[in-house]
N, C-alpha and C positions, 0 to 999 in steps of 0.2 A: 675866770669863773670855773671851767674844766679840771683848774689844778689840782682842787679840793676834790672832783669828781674819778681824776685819775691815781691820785693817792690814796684816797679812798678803796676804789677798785685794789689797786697792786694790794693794799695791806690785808685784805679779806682773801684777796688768793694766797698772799702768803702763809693766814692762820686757818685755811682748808689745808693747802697742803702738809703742812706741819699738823694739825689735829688727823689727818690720813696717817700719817708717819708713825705720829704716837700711837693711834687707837691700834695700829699694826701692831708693834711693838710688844703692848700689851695683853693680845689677842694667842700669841706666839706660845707654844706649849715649852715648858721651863727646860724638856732636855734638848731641844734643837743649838744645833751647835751654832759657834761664835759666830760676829758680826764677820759680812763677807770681808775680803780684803779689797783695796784699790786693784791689784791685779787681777783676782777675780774676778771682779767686775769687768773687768775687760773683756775675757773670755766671754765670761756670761754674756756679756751683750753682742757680742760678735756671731756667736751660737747660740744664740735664740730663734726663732722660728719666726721667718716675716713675711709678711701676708702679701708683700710684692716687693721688687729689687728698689724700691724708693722709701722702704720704713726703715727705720732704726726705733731697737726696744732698748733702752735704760733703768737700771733697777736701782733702785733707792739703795745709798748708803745705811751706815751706821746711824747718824742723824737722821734720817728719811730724806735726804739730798740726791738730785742726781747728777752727776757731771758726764761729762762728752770730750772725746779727745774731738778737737775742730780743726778746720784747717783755713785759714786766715790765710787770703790772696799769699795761696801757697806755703802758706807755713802754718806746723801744726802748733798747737795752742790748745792747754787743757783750759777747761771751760764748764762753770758750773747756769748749770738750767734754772732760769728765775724767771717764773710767770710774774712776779710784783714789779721787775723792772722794765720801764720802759722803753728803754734802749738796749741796745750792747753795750756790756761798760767795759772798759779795760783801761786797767792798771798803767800810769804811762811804763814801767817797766816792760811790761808786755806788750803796750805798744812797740819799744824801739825793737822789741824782739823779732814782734812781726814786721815790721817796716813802717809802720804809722809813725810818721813822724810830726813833734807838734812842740810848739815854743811858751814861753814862759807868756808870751804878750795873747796865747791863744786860748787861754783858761779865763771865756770871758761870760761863759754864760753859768748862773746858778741852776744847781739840782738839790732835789729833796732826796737823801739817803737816809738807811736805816739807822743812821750814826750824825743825820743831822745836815745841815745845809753845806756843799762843797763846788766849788770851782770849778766848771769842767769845758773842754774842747770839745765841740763836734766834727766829726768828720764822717764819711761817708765808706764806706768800705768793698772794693769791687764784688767780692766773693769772697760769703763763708760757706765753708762747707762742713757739714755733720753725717760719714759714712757716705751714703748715696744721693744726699741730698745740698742741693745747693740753693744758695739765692744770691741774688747780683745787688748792688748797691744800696748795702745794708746801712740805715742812720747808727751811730755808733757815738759814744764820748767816749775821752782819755778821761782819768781823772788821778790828778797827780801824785806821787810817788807818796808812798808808806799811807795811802788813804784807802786802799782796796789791796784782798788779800788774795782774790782770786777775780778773775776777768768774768762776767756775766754774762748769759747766751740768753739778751732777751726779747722782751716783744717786738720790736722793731724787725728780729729775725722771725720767731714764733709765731705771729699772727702770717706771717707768707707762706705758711703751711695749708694742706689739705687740712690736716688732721693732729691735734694735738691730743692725746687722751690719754690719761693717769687712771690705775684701777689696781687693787693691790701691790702695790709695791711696787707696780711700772710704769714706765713714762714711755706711751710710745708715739714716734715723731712719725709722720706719714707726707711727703714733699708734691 
């Protein structure tokens, strides 16, 4: 009975965040220069201004996305920020990268994705870490190979934060 209640939820954060993105977008006076780059962004957020040694600010891409270099029980892992997802997802690709490892027999519970119902493993993740902030035994799926195009930083880690909060064009993470 939750399922419909949690899907629901994810999908309406996903069309705030994405309605933020655009009305940005559009807002934008027509000679500001081009969309930032991935590297950019990197800088940008590493040099932005944090309100204490445990926040991390993330600025919306070209899409109005934001991603996060992570770092997965020691290993770094780019990772895109989705309040709609329930879990951490990741790519089994990205799994074997970071060391999750997970077998054909372990893709046994269904998930709802934006692309429809998919096969996935759960497993549990000691630490991820995002710049200064960590959390310990994060719930996480694999979900198998050529199904997901980027690994997912989500609620499962996002709701163990202080402070989540999105406000022009930034996402700032607070542990």
């Amino acid at each position: 009975m939750t399922r419909p209640i949690f899907w629901a939820l994810g999908v309406t954060a996903c069309a705030a965040v994405w309605g933020v993105g655009l009305a940005e977008r559009f807002d934008r006076p027509r000679s500001q220069p081009a969309p930032i780059t991935a590297a950019a962004l990197q800088v940008q957020a590493a040099s932005a201004p944090e309100t204490s040694s445990n926040a991390l600010i993330l600025h919306a891409d070209a899409k109005g996305q934001f991603s996060t270099q992570a770092t997965v029980d020691g290993m770094p892992l780019r990772m895109l920020v989705d309040t709609g997802a329930t879990h951490c997802a990741f790519s089994e690709e990205d799994a074997e990268r970071v060391g999750i490892r997970v077998y054909e027999r372990d893709f046994t519970r269904k998930i709802q994705t934006a692309n429809g119902t998919v096969a996935a493993a759960y497993v549990r993740i000691p630490m991820i870490r995002v710049g200064a902030i960590s959390v310990r035994d994060v719930e996480a799926v694999v979900v198998p190979r050529g199904r997901l195009s980027t690994s997912l930083l989500g609620m499962s880690f996002l709701r163990r934060l202080s402070d989540v909060n999105m406000n022009k064009g930034r996402l700032t993470l607070r542990g």
